[in-house]
C-alpha positions in Angstrom: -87.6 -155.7 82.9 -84.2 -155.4 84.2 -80.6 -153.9 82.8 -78.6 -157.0 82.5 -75.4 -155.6 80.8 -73.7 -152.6 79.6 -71.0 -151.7 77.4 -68.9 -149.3 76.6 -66.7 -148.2 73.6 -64.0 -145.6 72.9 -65.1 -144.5 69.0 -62.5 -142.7 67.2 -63.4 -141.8 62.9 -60.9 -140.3 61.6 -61.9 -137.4 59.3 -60.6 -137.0 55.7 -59.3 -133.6 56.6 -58.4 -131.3 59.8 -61.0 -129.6 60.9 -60.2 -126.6 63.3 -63.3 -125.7 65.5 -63.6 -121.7 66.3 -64.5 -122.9 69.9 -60.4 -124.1 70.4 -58.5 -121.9 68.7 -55.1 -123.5 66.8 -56.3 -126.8 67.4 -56.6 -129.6 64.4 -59.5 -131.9 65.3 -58.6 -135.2 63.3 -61.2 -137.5 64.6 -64.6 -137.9 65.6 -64.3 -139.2 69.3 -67.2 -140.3 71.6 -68.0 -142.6 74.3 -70.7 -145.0 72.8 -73.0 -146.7 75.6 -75.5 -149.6 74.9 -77.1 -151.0 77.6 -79.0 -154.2 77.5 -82.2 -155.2 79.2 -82.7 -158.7 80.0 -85.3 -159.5 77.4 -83.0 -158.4 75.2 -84.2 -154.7 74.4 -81.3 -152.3 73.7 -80.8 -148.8 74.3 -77.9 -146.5 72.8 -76.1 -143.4 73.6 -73.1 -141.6 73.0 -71.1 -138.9 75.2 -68.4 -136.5 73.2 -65.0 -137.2 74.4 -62.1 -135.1 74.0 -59.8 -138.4 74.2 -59.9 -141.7 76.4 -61.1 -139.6 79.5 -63.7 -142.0 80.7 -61.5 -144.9 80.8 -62.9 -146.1 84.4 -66.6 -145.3 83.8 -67.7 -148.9 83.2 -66.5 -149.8 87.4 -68.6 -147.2 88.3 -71.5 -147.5 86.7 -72.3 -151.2 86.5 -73.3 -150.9 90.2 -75.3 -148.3 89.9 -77.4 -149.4 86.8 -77.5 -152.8 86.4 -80.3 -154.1 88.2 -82.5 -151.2 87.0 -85.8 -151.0 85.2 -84.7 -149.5 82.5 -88.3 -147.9 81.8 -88.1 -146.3 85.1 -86.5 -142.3 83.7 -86.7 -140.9 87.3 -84.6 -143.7 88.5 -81.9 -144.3 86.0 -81.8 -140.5 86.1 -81.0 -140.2 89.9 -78.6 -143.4 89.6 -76.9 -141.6 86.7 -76.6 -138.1 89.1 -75.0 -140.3 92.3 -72.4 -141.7 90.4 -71.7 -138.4 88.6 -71.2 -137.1 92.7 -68.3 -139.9 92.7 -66.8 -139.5 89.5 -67.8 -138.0 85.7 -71.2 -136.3 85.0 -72.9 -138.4 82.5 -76.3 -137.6 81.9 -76.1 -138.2 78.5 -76.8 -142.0 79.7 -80.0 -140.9 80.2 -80.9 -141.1 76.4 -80.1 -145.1 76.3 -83.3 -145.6 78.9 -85.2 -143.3 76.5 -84.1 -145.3 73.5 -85.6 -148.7 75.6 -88.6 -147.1 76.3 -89.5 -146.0 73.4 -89.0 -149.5 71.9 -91.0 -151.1 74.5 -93.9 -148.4 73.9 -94.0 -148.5 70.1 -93.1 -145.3 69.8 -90.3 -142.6 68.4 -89.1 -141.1 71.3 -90.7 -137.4 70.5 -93.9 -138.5 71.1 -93.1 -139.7 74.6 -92.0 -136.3 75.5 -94.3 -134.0 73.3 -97.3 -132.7 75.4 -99.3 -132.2 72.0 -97.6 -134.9 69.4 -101.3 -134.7 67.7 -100.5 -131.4 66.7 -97.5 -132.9 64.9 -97.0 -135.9 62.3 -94.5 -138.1 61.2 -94.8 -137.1 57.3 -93.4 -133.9 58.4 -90.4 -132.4 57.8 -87.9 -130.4 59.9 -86.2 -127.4 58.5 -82.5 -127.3 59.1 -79.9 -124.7 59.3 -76.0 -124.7 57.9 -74.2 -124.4 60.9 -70.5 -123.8 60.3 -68.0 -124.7 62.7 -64.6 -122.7 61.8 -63.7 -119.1 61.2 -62.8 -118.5 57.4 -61.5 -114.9 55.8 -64.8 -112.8 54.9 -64.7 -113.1 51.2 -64.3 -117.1 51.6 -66.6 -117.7 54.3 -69.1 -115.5 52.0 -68.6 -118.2 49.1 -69.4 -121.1 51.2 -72.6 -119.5 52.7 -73.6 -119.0 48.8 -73.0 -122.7 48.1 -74.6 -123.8 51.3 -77.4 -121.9 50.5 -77.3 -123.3 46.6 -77.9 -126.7 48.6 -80.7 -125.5 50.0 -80.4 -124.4 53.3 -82.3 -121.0 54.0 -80.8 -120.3 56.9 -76.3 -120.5 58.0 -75.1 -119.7 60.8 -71.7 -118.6 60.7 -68.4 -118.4 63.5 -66.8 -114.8 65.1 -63.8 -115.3 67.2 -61.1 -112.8 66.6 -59.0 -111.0 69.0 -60.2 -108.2 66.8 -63.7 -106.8 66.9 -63.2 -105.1 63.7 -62.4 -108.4 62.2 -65.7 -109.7 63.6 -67.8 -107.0 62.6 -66.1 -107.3 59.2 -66.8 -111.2 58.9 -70.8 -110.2 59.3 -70.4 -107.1 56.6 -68.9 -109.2 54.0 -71.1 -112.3 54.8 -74.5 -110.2 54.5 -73.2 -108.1 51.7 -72.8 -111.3 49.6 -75.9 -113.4 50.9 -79.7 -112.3 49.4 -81.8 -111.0 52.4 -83.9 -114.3 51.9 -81.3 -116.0 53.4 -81.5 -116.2 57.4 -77.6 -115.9 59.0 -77.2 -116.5 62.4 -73.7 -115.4 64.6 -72.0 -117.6 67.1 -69.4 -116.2 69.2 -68.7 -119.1 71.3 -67.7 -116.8 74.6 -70.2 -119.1 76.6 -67.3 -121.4 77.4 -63.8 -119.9 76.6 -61.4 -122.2 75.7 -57.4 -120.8 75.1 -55.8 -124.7 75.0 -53.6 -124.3 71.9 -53.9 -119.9 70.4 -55.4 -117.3 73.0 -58.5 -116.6 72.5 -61.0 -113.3 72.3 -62.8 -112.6 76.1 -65.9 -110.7 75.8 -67.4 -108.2 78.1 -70.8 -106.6 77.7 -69.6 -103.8 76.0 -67.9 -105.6 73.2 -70.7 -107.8 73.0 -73.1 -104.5 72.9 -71.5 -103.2 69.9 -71.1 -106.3 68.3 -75.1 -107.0 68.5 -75.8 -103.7 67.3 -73.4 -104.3 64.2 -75.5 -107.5 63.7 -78.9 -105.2 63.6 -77.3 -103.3 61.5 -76.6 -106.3 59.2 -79.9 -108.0 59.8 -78.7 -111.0 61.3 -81.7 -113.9 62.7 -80.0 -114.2 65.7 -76.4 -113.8 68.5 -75.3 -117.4 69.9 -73.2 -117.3 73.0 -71.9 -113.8 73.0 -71.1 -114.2 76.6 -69.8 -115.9 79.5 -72.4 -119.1 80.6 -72.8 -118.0 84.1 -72.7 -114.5 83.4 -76.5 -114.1 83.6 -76.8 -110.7 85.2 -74.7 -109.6 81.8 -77.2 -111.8 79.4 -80.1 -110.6 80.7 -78.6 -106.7 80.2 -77.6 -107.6 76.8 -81.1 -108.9 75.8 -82.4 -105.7 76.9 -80.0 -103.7 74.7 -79.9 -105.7 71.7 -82.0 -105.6 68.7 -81.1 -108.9 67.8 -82.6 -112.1 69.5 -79.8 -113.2 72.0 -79.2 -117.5 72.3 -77.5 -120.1 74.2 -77.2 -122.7 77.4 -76.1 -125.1 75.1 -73.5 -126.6 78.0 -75.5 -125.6 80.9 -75.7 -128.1 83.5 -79.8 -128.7 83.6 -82.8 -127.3 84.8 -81.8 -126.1 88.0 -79.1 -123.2 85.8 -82.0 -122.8 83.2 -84.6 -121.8 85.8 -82.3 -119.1 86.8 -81.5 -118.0 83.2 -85.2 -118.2 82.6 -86.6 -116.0 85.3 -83.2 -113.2 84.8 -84.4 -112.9 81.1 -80.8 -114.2 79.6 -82.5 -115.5 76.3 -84.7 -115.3 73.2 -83.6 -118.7 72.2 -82.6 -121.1 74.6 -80.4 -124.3 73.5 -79.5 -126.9 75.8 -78.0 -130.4 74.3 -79.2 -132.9 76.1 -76.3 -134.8 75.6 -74.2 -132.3 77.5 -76.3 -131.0 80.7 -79.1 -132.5 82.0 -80.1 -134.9 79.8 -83.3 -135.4 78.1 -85.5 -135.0 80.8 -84.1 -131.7 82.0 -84.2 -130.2 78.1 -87.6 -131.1 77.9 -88.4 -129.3 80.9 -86.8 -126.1 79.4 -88.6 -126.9 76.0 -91.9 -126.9 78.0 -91.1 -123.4 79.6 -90.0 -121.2 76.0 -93.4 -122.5 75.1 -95.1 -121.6 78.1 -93.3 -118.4 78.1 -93.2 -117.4 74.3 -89.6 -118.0 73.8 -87.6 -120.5 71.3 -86.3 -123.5 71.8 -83.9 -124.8 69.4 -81.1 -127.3 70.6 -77.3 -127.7 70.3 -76.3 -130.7 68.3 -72.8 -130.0 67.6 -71.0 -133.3 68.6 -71.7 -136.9 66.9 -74.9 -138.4 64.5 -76.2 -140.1 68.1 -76.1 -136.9 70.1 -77.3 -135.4 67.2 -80.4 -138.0 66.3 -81.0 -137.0 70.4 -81.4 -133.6 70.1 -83.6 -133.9 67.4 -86.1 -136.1 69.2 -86.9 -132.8 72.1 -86.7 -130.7 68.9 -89.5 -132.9 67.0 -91.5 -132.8 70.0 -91.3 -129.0 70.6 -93.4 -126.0 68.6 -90.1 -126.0 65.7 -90.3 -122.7 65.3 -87.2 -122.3 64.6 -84.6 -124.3 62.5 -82.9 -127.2 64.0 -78.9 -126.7 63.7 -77.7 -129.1 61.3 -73.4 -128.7 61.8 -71.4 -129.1 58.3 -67.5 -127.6 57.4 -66.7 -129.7 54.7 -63.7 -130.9 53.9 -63.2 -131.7 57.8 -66.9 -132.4 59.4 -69.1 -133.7 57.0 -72.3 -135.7 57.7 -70.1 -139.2 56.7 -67.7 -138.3 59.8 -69.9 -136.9 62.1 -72.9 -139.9 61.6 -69.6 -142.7 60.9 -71.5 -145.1 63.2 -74.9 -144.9 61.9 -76.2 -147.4 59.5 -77.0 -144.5 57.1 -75.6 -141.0 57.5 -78.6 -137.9 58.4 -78.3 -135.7 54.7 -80.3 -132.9 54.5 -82.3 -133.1 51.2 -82.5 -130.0 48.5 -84.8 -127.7 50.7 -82.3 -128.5 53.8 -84.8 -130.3 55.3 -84.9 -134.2 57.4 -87.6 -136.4 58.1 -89.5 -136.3 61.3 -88.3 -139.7 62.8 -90.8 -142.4 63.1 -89.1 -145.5 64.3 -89.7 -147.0 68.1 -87.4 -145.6 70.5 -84.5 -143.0 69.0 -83.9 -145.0 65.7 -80.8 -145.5 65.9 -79.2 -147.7 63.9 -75.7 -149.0 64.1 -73.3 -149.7 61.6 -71.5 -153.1 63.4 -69.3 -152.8 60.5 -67.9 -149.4 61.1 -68.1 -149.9 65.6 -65.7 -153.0 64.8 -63.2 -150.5 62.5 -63.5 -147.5 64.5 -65.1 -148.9 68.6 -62.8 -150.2 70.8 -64.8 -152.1 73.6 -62.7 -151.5 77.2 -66.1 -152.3 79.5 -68.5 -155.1 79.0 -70.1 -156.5 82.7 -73.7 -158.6 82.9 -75.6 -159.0 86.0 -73.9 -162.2 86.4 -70.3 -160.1 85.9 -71.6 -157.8 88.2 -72.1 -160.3 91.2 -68.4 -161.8 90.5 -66.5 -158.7 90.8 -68.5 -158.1 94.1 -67.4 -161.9 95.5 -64.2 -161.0 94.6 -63.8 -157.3 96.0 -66.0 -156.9 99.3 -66.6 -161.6 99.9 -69.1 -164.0 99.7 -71.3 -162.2 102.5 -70.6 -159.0 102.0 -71.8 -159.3 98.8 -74.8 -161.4 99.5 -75.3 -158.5 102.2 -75.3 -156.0 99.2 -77.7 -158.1 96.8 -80.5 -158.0 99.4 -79.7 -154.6 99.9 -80.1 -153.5 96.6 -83.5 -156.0 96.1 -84.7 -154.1 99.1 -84.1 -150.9 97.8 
C-alpha cells in the first residue's frame, strides 16, 4: 500500500455569532478555520486530518509535502512521521498529518484507532462512555459567567471549567468567588489562565509571574477548585515545577508543547499534575501517547486539549479513550459563538454530549470520521490536489526527464 494522492482544503464555517476567545484578547473570531488533509492510498483507503489555521497561512504546503509523502506506506507511523518532521525543517510544522496515517491504519486493521494505541484496551470497552467537561472559552462578568455554569451544569455536565484573564488579579480572584459561590460543591470547576502562550494581537494582555500565580492558586484552594490550567509561561518549567510545590491545587498544561522531547523535561522537573498535550498541535499522536504512557506510569493525569475543530477534536479523543480516563475529557462550548454545530460543521453528524455530559467510546475502524461532502463543498476550498502520477509531472517539468528519473530510483532505493 502506497499514498497515491493528497489533498488539501482551506475550511472556513462561519459561526452564527462572534465569539471572542480569552486566549486573544479584543479579538472577534467569526469562523471556524482549519486546514483539512485527506490523503489517499492507492487501494483507495482514506485517511483524514485537520490543522487549526489562523487564516490561509499554509497556502504552499501542498508543494512541499507531495514529495515527501506520496510514495509512502501509509501504515508505516515511524515513517510518515519522520517525513512529516523533514519537511517541517524546510517549511511549517505539521505533525498533525500524522493523524491521517492513523486514520488508514486503523481502517486497514479493523479497528478504532484507541485500541491501536492503548496498552490495555481489554481493560476498556466500546459500550462505555466518556465523561465530559464544559469548557468555556471567553471571559464573562462574575454574576453572568455564574448563570451559564448553572445552565451548563442543568445540561448535565458535572464538571466546567471556566476562563481568568484580567489585567486585574482582584478581578480574577473575584471571577472564581462569585463562580463557586453560585455553583453546588457537587459541581467540579476547573481555572484556565491561558499564560502558557501569551498572545496581546488586538487588547494587551495580563503576564503572570510566580507570585501572581501563587496567590492566585491559593485563592482557588480557598475556593475548592478541581484544578489550575496554564497559569504560566510554557517554557517556564523551573517556575511550574515551583508552583506545583506551593499550590494546593493540582497544576495542568503542555497543551501546545512541541512533543515528547519538551514533555520529558516537564516530566522529570515536576511541572504537572495533569498534563495535556493536543496532538493536533505538538507532536502528534505518537508523541501524546508517549506522554499518556508516562502520567500512567508515573501516577499523574492525562487529559488532552481539544480546543480547535470536531476532527482535532474526534483526535484527541481517540489517546484519551485509550488512556486510564481518570479525568474528564474537555468538551469546549460558548454558545452563541462556538457551539458543537460550528465547531464539528464538517462532520456528517455533530459530537453532543447527552444529559449526563457524556459521549460514546468510538467504535468505528480507523478515527471515524465522517465527512459531510455537502458542507466541504459550502465551506472547503480545495487549493492542492497532486497523485503519484501528478507528482512525477511537476518533477519532468522542474528538475527534466533524467533528473527526475534520477530522483524516482532514488526514492525506490530509499
Amino acid at each position: 500500500m502506497k499514498i497515491d494522492r493528497i489533498e488539501l482544503f482551506h475550511v472556513a464555517i462561519p459561526l452564527d455569532k462572534p465569539f471572542y476567545p480569552a486566549w486573544i484578547p479584543g479579538y472577534p473570531q467569526t469562523f471556524n478555520r482549519f486546514t483539512l488533509a485527506r490523503l489517499t492510498s492507492d487501494d483507495g483507503v482514506q485517511g483524514i486530518a485537520a490543522g487549526v489555521a489562523f487564516e490561509r497561512e499554509r497556502e504552499g504546503l501542498g508543494s512541499l509535502l507531495g514529495p515527501y509523502l506520496i510514495g509512502l506506506d501509509p501504515c508505516d507511523i515511524e515513517t510518515g512521521r519522520q517525513r512529516i518532521r523533514e519537511a517541517g525543517y524546510l517549511g511549517w510544522s505539521n505533525f498533525w498529518l500524522e493523524a491521517a496515517f492513523w486514520d488508514i491504519l486503523g481502517k486497514v486493521e479493523n479497528k478504532p484507532v484507541w485500541k491501536l494505541l492503548a496498552t490495555n484496551p481489554v481493560e476498556h470497552s466500546e459500550n462505555q462512555r466518556i465523561e465530559l467537561y464544559a469548557s468555556t472559552g471567553e471571559v464573562h462578568p462574575p454574576a453572568q459567567r455564574a448563570e451559564e455554569v448553572l445552565r451548563l451544569r442543568d445540561q448535565g455536565f458535572n464538571t466546567v471549567k471556566i476562563r481568568v484573564h484580567s489585567l486585574d488579579p482582584a478581578a480574577d480572584i473575584a471571577q472564581i468567588e462569585t463562580v463557586r459561590k453560585a455553583a453546588d460543591d457537587d459541581l467540579q470547576i476547573g481555572v484556565d489562565a491561558n499564560q502558557g502562550w501569551r498572545v496581546a494581537l488586538i487588547d494587551e494582555a495580563p503576564l503572570w509571574d510566580l507570585e501572581r500565580a501563587t496567590n492566585f492558586a491559593h485563592a482557588c484552594a480557598d475556593n475548592r477548585i478541581a484544578w489550575l490550567e496554564e497559569p504560566l509561561d510554557m517554557y517556564g518549567w523551573d517556575d511550574l515545577a515551583e508552583l506545583r510545590r506551593r499550590s494546593n491545587v493540582p497544576i495542568a498544561g503542555g497543551e501546545l508543547n512541541g512533543g515528547w522531547h519538551e514533555f520529558q523535561v516537564m516530566l522529570e522537573k515536576g511541572c504537572f499534575d495533569i498534563y495535556q498535550p493536543d496532538a493536533t498541535f505538538g507532536g502528534g499522536i505518537s508523541d501524546a501517547c508517549r506522554v499518556m504512557e508516562a502520567c500512567r506510569d508515573q501516577g499523574l493525569c492525562y487529559a488532552p486539549h481539544t480546543w480547535s475543530n470536531g476532527i482535532s477534536f474526534l483526535v484527541n479523543l481517540h489517546l484519551y479513550a485509550a488512556g486510564a480516563r481518570d479525568h474528564p475529557l474537555e468538551y469546549p462550548i460558548e454558545p452563541p459563538g462556538w457551539v458543537p454545530e460550528k465547531r464539528d460543521g464538517l462532520l456528517a453528524e455533530p459530537i453532543i454530549a447527552d444529559s449526563k455530559g457524556t459521549i460514546p467510546v468510538p467504535d468505528k475502524p480507523g478515527l471515524g470520521i465522517e465527512i459531510d461532502k455537502d458542507q466541504l463543498v459550502r465551506y472547503g476550498e480545495k487549493y492542492f490536489d497532486m497523485s503519484s502520477k501528478g507528482l512525477a509531472v511537476k518533477t519532468i517539468r522542474e528538475k527534466g526527464l533524467f533528473s527526475a528519473l534520477r530522483l524516482a530510483r532514488k526514492k525506490r532505493r530509499h
